[in-house]
PATORLO-595452 format. One line per 3 residues: number of its first residue (from 1); their letters; for each residue y, z, x of C-alpha. Coordinates in Angstrom, 3 decimals, padded with zeros to 6 digits. Last residue first. Layout:
<sites>
NUM) a) Y Z X | ...
</sites>
This chain:
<sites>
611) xxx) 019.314 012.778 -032.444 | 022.114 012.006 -035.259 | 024.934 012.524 -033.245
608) xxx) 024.118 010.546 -030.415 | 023.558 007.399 -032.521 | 026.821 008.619 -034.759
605) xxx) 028.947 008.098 -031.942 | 027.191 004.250 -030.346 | 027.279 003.366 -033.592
602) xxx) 030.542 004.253 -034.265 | 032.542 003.113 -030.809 | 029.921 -000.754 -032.180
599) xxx) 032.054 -000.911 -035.061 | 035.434 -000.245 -033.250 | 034.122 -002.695 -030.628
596) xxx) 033.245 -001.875 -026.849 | 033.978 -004.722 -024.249 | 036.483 -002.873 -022.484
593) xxx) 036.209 001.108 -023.195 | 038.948 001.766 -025.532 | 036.628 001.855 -028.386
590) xxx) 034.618 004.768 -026.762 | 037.716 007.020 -026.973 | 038.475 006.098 -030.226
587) xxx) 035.307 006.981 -031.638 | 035.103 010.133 -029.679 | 033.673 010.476 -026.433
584) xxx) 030.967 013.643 -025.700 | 027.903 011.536 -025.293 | 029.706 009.255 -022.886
581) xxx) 031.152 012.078 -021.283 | 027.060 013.532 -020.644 | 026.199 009.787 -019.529
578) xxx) 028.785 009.311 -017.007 | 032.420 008.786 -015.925 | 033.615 007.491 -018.472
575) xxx) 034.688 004.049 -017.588 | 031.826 003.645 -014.910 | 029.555 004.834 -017.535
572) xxx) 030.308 002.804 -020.480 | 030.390 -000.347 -018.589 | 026.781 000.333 -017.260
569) xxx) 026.037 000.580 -020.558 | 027.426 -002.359 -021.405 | 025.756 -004.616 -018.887
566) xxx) 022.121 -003.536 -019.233 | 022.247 -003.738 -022.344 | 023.819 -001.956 -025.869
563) xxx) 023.588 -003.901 -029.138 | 020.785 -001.493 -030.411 | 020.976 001.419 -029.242
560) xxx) 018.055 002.384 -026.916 | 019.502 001.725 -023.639 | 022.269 004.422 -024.146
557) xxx) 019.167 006.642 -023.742 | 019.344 005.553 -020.433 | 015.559 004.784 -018.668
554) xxx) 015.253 006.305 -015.379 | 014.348 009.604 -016.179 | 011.608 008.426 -018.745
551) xxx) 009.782 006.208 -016.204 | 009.833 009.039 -013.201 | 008.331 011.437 -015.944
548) xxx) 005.435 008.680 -017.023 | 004.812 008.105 -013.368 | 005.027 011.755 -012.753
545) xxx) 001.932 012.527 -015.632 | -000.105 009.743 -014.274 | 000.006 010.943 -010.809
542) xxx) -000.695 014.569 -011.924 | -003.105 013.225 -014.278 | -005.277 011.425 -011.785
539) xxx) -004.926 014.293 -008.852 | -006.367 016.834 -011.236 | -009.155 014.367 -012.433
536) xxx) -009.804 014.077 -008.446 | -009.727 018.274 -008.239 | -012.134 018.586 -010.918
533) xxx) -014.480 016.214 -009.356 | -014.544 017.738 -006.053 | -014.640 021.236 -007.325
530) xxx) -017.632 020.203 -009.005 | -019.682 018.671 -006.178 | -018.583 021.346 -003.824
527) xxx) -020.039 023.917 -006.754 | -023.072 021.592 -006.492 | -023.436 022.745 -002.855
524) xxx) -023.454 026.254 -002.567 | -020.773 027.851 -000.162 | -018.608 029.126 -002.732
521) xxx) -022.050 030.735 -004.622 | -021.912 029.896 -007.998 | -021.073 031.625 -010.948
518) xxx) -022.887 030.534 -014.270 | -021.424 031.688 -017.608 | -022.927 031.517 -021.294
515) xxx) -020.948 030.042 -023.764 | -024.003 029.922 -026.015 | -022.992 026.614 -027.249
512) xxx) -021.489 024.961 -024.067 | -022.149 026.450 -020.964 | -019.169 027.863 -018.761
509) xxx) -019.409 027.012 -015.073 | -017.030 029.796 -012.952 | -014.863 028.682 -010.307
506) xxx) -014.024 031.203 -007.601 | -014.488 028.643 -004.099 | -010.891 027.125 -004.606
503) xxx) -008.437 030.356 -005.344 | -007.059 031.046 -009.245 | -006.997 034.426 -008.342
500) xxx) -008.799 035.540 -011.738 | -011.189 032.593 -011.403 | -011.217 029.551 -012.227
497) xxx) -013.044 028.187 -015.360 | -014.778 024.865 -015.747 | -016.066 024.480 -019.291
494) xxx) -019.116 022.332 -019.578 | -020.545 019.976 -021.629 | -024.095 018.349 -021.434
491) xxx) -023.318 014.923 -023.711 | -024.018 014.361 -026.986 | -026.495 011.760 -028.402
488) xxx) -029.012 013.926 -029.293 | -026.910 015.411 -031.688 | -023.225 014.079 -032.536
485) xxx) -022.371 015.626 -035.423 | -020.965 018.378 -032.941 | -019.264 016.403 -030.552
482) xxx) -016.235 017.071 -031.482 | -016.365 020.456 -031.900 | -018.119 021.236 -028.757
479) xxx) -015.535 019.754 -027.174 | -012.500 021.584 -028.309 | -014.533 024.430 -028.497
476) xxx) -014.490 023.897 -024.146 | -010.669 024.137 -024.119 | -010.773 027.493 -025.879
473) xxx) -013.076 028.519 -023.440 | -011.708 027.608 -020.216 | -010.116 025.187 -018.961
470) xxx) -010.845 021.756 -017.123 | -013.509 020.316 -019.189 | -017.066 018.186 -017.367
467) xxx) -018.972 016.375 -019.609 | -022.056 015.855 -018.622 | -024.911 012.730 -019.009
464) xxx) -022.109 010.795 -019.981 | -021.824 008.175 -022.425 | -020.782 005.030 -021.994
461) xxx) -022.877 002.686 -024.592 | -020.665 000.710 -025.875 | -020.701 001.460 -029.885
458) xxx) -021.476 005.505 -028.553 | -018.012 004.923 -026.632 | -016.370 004.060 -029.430
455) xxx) -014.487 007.450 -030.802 | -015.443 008.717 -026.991 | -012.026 008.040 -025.248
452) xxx) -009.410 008.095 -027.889 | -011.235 011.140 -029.618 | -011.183 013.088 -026.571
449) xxx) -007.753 012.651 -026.099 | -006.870 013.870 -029.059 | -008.914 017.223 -028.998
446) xxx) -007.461 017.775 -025.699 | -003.909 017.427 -026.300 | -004.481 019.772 -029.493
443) xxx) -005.788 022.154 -027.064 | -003.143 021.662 -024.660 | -000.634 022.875 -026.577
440) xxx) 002.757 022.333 -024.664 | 004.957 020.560 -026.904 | 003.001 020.737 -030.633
437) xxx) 001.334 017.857 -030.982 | 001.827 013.646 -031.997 | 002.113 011.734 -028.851
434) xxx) -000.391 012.321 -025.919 | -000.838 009.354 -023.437 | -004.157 009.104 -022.116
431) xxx) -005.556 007.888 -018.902 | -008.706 006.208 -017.569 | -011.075 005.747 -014.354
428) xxx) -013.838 003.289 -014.886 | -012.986 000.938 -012.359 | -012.516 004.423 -010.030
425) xxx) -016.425 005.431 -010.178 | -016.131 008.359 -007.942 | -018.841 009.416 -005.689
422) xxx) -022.350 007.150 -005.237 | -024.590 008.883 -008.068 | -021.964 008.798 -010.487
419) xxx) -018.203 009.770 -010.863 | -016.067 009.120 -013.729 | -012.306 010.759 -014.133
416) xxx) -010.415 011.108 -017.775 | -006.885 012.216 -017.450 | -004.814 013.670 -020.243
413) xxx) -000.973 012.691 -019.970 | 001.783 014.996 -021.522 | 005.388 013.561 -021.187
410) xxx) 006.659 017.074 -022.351 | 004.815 020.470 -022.606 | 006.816 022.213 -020.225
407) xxx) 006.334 019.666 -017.644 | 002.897 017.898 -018.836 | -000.850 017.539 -017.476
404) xxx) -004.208 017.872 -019.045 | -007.798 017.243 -017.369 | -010.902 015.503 -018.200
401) xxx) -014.115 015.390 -016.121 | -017.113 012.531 -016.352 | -020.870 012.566 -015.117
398) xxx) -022.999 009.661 -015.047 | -026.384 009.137 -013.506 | -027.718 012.855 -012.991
395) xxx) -031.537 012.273 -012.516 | -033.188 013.613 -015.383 | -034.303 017.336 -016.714
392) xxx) -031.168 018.839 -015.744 | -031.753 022.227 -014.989 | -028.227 022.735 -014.693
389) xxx) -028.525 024.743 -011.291 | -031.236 022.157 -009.679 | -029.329 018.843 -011.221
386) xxx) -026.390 020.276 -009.670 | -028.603 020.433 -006.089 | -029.697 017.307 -006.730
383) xxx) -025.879 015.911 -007.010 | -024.922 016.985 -004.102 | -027.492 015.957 -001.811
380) xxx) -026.593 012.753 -003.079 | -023.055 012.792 -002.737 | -023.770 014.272 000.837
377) xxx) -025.973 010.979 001.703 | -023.769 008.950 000.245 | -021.305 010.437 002.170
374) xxx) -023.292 009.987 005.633 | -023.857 006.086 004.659 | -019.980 005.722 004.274
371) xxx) -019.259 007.090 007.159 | -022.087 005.327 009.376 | -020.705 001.609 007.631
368) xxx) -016.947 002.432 008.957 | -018.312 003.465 012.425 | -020.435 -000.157 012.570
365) xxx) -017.769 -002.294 011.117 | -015.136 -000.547 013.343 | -017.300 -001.763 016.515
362) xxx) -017.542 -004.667 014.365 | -014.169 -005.174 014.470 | -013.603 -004.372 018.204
359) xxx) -015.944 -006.319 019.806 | -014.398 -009.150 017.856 | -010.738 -007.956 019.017
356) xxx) -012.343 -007.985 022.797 | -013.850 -011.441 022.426 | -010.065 -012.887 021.005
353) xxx) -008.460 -011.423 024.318 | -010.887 -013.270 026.677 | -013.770 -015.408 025.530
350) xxx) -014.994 -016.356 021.724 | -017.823 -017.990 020.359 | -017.756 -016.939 016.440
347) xxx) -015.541 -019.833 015.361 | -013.475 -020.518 012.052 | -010.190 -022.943 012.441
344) xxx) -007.933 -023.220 008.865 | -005.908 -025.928 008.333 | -003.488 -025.208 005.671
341) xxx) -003.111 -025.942 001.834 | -004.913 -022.915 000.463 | -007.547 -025.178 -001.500
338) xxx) -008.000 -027.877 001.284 | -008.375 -025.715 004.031 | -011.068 -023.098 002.324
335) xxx) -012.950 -025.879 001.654 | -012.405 -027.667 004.721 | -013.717 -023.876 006.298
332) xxx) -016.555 -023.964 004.093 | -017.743 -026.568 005.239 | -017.697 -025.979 008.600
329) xxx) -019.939 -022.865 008.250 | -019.211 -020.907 011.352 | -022.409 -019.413 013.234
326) xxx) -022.730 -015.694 012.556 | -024.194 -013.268 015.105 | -020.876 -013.387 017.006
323) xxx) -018.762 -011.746 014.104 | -016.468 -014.519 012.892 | -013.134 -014.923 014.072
320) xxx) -010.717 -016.941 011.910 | -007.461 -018.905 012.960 | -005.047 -020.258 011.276
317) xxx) -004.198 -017.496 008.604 | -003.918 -016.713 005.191 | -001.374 -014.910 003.599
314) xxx) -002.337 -012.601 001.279 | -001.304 -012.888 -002.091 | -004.722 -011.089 -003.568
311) xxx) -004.767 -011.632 -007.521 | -005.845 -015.197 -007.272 | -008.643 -014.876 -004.905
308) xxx) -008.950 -017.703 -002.648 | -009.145 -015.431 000.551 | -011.204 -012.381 -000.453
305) xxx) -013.390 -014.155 -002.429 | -014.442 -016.824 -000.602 | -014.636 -014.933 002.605
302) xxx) -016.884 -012.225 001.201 | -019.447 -015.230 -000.685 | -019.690 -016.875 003.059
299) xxx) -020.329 -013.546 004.693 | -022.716 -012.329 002.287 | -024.536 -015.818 002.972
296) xxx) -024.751 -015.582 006.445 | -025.767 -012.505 006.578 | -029.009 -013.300 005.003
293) xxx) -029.459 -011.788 001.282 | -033.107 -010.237 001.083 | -031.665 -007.265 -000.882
290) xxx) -028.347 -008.168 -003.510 | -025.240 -007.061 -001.542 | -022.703 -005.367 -003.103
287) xxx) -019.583 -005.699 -001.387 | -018.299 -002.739 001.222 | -014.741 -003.342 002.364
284) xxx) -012.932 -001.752 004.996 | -009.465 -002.499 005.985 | -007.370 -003.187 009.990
281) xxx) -003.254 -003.300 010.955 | -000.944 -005.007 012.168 | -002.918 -005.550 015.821
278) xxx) -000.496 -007.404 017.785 | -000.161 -010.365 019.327 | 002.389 -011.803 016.722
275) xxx) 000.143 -010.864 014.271 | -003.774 -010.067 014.629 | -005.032 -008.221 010.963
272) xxx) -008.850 -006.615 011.517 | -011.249 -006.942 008.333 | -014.123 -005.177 008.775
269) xxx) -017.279 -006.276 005.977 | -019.541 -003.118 005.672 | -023.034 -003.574 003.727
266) xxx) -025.397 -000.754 002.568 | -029.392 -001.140 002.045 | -030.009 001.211 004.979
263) xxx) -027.975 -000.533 007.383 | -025.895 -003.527 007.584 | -022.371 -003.539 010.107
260) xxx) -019.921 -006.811 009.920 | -016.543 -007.736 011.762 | -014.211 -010.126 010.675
257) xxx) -011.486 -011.100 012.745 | -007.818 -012.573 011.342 | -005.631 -014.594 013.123
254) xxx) -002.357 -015.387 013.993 | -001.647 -015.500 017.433 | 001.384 -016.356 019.410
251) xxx) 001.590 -019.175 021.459 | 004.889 -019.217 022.560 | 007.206 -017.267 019.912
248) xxx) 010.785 -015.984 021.584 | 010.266 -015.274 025.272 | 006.504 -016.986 025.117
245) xxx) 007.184 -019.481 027.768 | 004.873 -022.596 028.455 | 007.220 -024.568 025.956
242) xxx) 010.167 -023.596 027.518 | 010.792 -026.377 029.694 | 009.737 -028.689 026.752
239) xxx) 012.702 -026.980 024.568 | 015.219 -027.672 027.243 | 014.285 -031.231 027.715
236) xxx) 014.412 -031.899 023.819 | 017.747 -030.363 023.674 | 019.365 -032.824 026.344
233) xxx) 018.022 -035.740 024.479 | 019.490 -034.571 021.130 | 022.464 -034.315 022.968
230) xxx) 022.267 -037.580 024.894 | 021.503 -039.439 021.125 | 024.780 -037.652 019.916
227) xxx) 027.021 -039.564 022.767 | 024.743 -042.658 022.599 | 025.750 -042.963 018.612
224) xxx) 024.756 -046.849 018.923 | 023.082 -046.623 015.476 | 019.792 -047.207 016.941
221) xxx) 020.409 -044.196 019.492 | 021.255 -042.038 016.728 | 017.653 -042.993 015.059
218) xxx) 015.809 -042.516 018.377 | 017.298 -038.928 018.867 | 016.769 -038.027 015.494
215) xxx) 013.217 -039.099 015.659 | 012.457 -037.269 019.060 | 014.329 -033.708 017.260
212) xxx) 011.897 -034.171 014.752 | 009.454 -034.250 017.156 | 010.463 -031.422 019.159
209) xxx) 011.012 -028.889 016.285 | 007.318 -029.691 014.879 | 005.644 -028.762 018.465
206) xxx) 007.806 -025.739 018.493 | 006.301 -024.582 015.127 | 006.370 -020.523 016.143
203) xxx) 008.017 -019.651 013.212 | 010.957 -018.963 015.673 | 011.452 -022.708 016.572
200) xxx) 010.791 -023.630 012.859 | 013.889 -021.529 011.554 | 015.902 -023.070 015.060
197) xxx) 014.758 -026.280 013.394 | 016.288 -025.162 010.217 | 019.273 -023.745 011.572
194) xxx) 020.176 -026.801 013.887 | 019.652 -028.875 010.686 | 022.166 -026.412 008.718
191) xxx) 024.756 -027.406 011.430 | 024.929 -030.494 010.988 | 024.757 -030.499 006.834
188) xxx) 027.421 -028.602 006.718 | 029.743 -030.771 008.881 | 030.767 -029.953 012.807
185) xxx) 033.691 -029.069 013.966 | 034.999 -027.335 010.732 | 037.303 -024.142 012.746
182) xxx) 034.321 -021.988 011.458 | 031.522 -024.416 012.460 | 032.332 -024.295 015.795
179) xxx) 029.304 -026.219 016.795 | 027.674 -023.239 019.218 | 026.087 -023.792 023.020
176) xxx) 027.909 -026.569 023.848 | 029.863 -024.677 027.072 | 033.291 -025.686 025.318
173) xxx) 031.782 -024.411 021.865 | 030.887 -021.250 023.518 | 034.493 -020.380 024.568
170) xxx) 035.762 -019.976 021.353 | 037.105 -023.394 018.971 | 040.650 -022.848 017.335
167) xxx) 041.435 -020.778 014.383 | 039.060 -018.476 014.659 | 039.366 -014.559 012.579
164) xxx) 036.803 -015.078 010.178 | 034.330 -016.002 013.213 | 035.187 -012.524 014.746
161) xxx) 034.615 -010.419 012.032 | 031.540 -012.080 010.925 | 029.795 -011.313 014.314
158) xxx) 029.319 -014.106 016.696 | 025.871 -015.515 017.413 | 027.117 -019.071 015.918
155) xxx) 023.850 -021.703 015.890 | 024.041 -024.219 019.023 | 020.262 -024.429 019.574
152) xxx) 018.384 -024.247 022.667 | 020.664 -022.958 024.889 | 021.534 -020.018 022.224
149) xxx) 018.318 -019.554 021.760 | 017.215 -018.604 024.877 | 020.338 -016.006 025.260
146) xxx) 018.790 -014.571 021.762 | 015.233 -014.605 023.602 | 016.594 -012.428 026.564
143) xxx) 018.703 -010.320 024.281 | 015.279 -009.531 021.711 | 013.301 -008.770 025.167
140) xxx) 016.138 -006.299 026.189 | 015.911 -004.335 022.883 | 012.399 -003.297 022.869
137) xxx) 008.934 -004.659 022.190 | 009.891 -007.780 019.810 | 008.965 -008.052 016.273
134) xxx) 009.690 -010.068 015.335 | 011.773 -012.571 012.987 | 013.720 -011.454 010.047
131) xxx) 015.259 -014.200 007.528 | 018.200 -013.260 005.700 | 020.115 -010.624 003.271
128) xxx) 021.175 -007.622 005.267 | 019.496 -004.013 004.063 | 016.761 -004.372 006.298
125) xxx) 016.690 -000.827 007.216 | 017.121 -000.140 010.949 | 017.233 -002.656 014.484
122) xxx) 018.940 -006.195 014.069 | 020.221 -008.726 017.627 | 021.557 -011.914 015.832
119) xxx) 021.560 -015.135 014.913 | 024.128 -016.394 012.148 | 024.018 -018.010 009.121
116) xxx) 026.973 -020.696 008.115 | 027.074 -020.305 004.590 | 025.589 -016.544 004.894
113) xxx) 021.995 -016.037 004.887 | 021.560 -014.465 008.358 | 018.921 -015.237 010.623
110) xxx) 017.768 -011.786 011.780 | 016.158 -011.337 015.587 | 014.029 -007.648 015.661
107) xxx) 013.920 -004.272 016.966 | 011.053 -002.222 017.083 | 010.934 001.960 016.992
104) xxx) 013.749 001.629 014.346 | 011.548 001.994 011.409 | 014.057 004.768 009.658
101) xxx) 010.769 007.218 009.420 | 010.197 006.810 013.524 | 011.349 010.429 013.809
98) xxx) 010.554 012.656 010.911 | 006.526 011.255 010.748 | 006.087 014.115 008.472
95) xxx) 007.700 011.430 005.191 | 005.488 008.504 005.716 | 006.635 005.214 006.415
92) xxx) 003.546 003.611 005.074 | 004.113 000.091 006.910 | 006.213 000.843 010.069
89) xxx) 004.070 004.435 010.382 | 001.118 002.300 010.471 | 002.321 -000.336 013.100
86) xxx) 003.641 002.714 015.362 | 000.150 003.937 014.676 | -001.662 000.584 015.679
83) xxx) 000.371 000.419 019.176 | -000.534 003.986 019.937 | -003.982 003.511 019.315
80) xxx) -004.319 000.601 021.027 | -003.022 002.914 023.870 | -005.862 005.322 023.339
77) xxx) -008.158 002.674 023.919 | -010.770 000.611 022.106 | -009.387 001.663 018.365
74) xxx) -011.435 003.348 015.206 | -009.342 003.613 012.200 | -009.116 006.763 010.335
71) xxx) -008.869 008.101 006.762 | -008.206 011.255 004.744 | -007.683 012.984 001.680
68) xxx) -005.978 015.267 -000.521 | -003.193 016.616 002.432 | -001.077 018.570 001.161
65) xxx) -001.476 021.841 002.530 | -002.688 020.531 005.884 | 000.934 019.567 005.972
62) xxx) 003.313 022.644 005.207 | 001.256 024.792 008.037 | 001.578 021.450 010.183
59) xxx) 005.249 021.969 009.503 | 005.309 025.417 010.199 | 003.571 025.069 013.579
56) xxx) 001.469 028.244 014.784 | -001.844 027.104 013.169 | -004.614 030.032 012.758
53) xxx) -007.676 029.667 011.196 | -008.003 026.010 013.176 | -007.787 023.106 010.659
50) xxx) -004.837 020.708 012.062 | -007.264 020.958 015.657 | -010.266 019.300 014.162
47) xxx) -008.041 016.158 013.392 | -007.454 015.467 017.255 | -011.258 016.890 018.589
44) xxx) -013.116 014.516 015.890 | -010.713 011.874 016.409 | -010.968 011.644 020.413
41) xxx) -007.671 009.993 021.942 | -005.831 010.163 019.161 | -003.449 008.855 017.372
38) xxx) -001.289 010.138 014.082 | -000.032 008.716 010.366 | 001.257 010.974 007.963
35) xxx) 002.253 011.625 004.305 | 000.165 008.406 003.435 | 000.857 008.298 -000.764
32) xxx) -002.075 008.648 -002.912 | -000.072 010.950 -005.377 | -002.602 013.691 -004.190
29) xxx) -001.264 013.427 -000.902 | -003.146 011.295 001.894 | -003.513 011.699 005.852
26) xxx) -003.643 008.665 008.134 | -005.902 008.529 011.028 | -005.965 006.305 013.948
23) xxx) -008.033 005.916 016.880 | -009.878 006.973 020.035 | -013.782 007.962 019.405
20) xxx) -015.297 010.727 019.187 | -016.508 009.806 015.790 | -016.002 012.090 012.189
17) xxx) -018.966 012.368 009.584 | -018.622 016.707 010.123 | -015.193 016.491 010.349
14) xxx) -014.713 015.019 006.889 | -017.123 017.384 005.139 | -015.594 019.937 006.953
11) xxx) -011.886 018.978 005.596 | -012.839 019.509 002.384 | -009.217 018.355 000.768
8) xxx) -008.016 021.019 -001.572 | -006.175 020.221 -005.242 | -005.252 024.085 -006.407
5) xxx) -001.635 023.929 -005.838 | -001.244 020.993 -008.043 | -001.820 023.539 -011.425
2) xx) -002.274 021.521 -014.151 | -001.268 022.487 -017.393
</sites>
């Protein structure tokens, strides 16, 4: 069985490949989940500090123990920094960051979804059904805009309470800045048209808003309704006044900006997110790049794929900035226009605001290509030195590590991680479900899932150059026994022990065959190289493992009688009072339960009876 307590991040590693610079890191369980999101002025000195011998803080105690692995964002200030984490914290919501965890750092407008939707001030979960708009930087600017909107567009800001109560027009219908639509002084279909352009309005499409409200205005004035006409008039003229203003939208940017970083046969494409004037948030990506490609042409084939791909859903937006070395390819962007629907504007000659997010990106580009090029360069190292110890005859191209996991021998998953000469190979990651043993023997777990991953892996030619077991011994036999016919064409394999403390740094190699053990040095670098692996095919099962668990607890064993849905069983429980009564009812008991035959009482008694 696993043992999670033994998954370490190396933290030096890390530090060692880490910038000066101000930014944003985000710390990882083993479950993959961000458990916390931080700024800093200087990274190196900020992240250094949760790895001192001695840390006074409990919590940061609790933290550094879980953390699996780490990444950071590079920022221009320390105040972009600030501005990114709150955006981070919004997005992961990660359990150590106690105080902004119920998202209530921002508040936003809500258009509600009720027959007559309302406008209104929201801050917390986004439990209300409706249309969210924001957000805005504090609770004053979300007033001033609300008090802008209700000039603008006569939509109800009262609270359901209130408009239930009305039987005669309030106050704001006498000032014309709400239609009364819950004494019925104005149709449905008048008041959802303020709603929808108030929809646009706050989408930012004030152009759109104005000329539909032009064309109403023309076509009420044809039909001699000069009374409606003057209103529709009226609105126009307050909407132009506030064109120039950016209380609600204004001119707020949506755009995305590329920067790019090339170096030693590597290539780093940085993405950077610009919503509502802020910076939402900023990926890596590193394509393969055949040699001799100009960057012109990685950068075409990268936005291809990453915006027409079918499996991405990302929203694309109006406005592209290219990295300044790159001249826009106009044909690509009607391309791009024409297949996502949407204008699309591309340019690389940029002043002002938009210059310092393109400085930015491949500032990122640059930091985010230097990382990646110093962990190659470990990986490596790493790997010749394991070569060295093994005397491994070839270059190491392919090496591959199982591991069990189960809760007292129950929902048992066996891992199965790859890594090669780059780091982990996560396409080629796999898991196992384990049906069929004895609860809790993890040799026979083994033994299967070795069979469902090599049985045809000779037939596709994926076979490891080593073959790394978690376990000991009798773990290892497992192996060796069924790979025995296999000759030539058999992996190395090797038995990872730990130690008698079970501590990181005590792990003891043992060779198949003659069983012989190697002990390495805690410092030496192919026992980094091994822990590493061992501890990612320990974080792969223990995922895999709890997903399985989480799926069992939530499915009702009242589920898997025939004749019983959704519907019924819920039924069943309410009247009952929960599974464990259910269980318990007799016949009569469950017949009484509305909806519940005498035949289907019986099957439902003998089901649980019978297991």
């Amino acid at each position: 069985m696993t043992d999670s307590n033994s998954i370490t991040f190396n933290y030096k590693d890390f530090l060692r490949n880490l910038t000066h610079q101000p930014g944003v890191y985000r710390m990882y369980d083993e479950s993959g989940d961000v458990i916390y999101v931080g700024k800093a002025k200087d990274l190196k000195k900020r992240v250094s500090s949760y790895f001192r011998e001695k840390v006074d803080a409990v919590k940061t105690q609790v933290l550094v123990k879980q953390i699996v692995s780490m990444d950071v964002t590079v920022t221009d200030t320390e105040a972009d920094a600030l501005i990114l984490e709150n955006s981070f914290i919004k997005k992961y919501h990660p359990r150590y960051n106690v105080l902004l965890r119920d998202d209530k750092s921002y508040p936003y407008i809500i258009l509600t979804s009720h027959e007559h939707p309302r406008l209104g001030f929201h801050r917390g979960a986004r439990r209300e059904k409706g249309d969210y708009f924001g957000p805005f930087p504090n609770g004053s600017a979300v007033r001033e805009s609300l008090n802008l909107m209700q000039k603008l567009f006569p939509i109800r800001q009262c609270q359901d309470s209130y408009y239930r109560a009305r039987t005669r027009p309030c106050l704001q219908y006498q000032l014309k800045r709400c239609l009364a639509p819950c004494v019925s002084k104005c149709t449905n279909d008048e008041y959802n048209e303020q709603v929808q352009l108030a929809k646009h309005f706050l989408n930012g499409k004030n152009q759109q808003v104005i000329d539909e409200l032009v064309t109403k205005m023309e076509q009420a004035s044809e039909a001699l309704e000069f009374e409606k006409a003057a209103r529709f008039r009226d609105q126009i003229a307050a909407l132009r006044k506030t064109q120039e203003r950016n209380s609600v939208t204004g001119a707020q940017q949506e755009l995305d900006v590329i920067g790019m970083a090339r170096g030693n046969g590597m290539t780093t494409i940085q993405m950077m997110f610009i919503r509502d004037n802020h910076l939402q948030g900023s990926r890596s990506y590193f394509p393969k790049v055949p040699a001799d490609t100009s960057d012109e042409e990685v950068l075409r084939a990268f936005l291809l794929q990453f915006y027409l791909s079918d499996n991405a859903g990302r929203k694309t937006p109006r406005e592209i900035i290219l990295p300044d070395t790159v001249e826009p390819d106009e044909v690509l962007a009607q391309v791009m226009g024409q297949a996502l629907n949407r204008s699309v504007k591309m340019q690389n000659k940029v002043r002002g605001e938009r210059k310092q997010y393109q400085q930015l990106a491949a500032k990122n580009a640059v930091n985010a290509l230097e990382s990646r090029l110093n962990q190659q360069s470990t990986m490596n190292r790493r790997t010749s030195a394991l070569q060295q110890v093994l005397d491994f005859g070839v270059p190491i191209q392919r090496m591959e590590c199982f591991d069990i996991s189960h809760t007292m021998g129950q929902q048992t998953v066996a891992s199965c991680v790859v890594f090669d000469q780059n780091g982990p190979k996560k396409s080629d990651y796999r898991r196992y479900n384990i049906t069929g043993i004895t609860p809790g023997d993890d040799y026979a777990a083994m033994a299967k899932a070795l069979a469902k991953r090599y049985d045809k892996a000779r037939e596709q030619g994926n076979i490891p150059d080593i073959l790394f077991i978690d376990g000991g011994k009798g773990q290892l036999s497992q192996a060796e026994k069924y790979f025995e016919d296999w000759g030539s064409d058999a992996p190395m394999l090797i038995g990872v022990a730990k130690g008698e403390s079970r501590k990181p740094g005590l792990e003891t190699l043992i060779m198949a065959g003659s069983h012989e053990t190697i002990a390495l040095n805690k410092d030496a670098s192919a026992l980094h190289l091994i822990q590493h692996i061992r501890d990612e095919s320990h974080r792969f099962a223990i995922t895999g493992h709890r997903q399985k668990r989480a799926k069992v607890q939530k499915t009702s064993t009242l589920e898997q009688i025939e004749g019983i849905g959704a519907k019924r069983r819920q039924t069943l429980l309410k009247n009952l009072g929960g599974l464990q009564e259910v269980k318990n009812a007799s016949i009569s008991k469950l017949s009484s339960v509305p909806g519940i035959s005498q035949a289907m009482a019986e099957k439902i008694y003998y089901s649980f009876r019978d297991e």
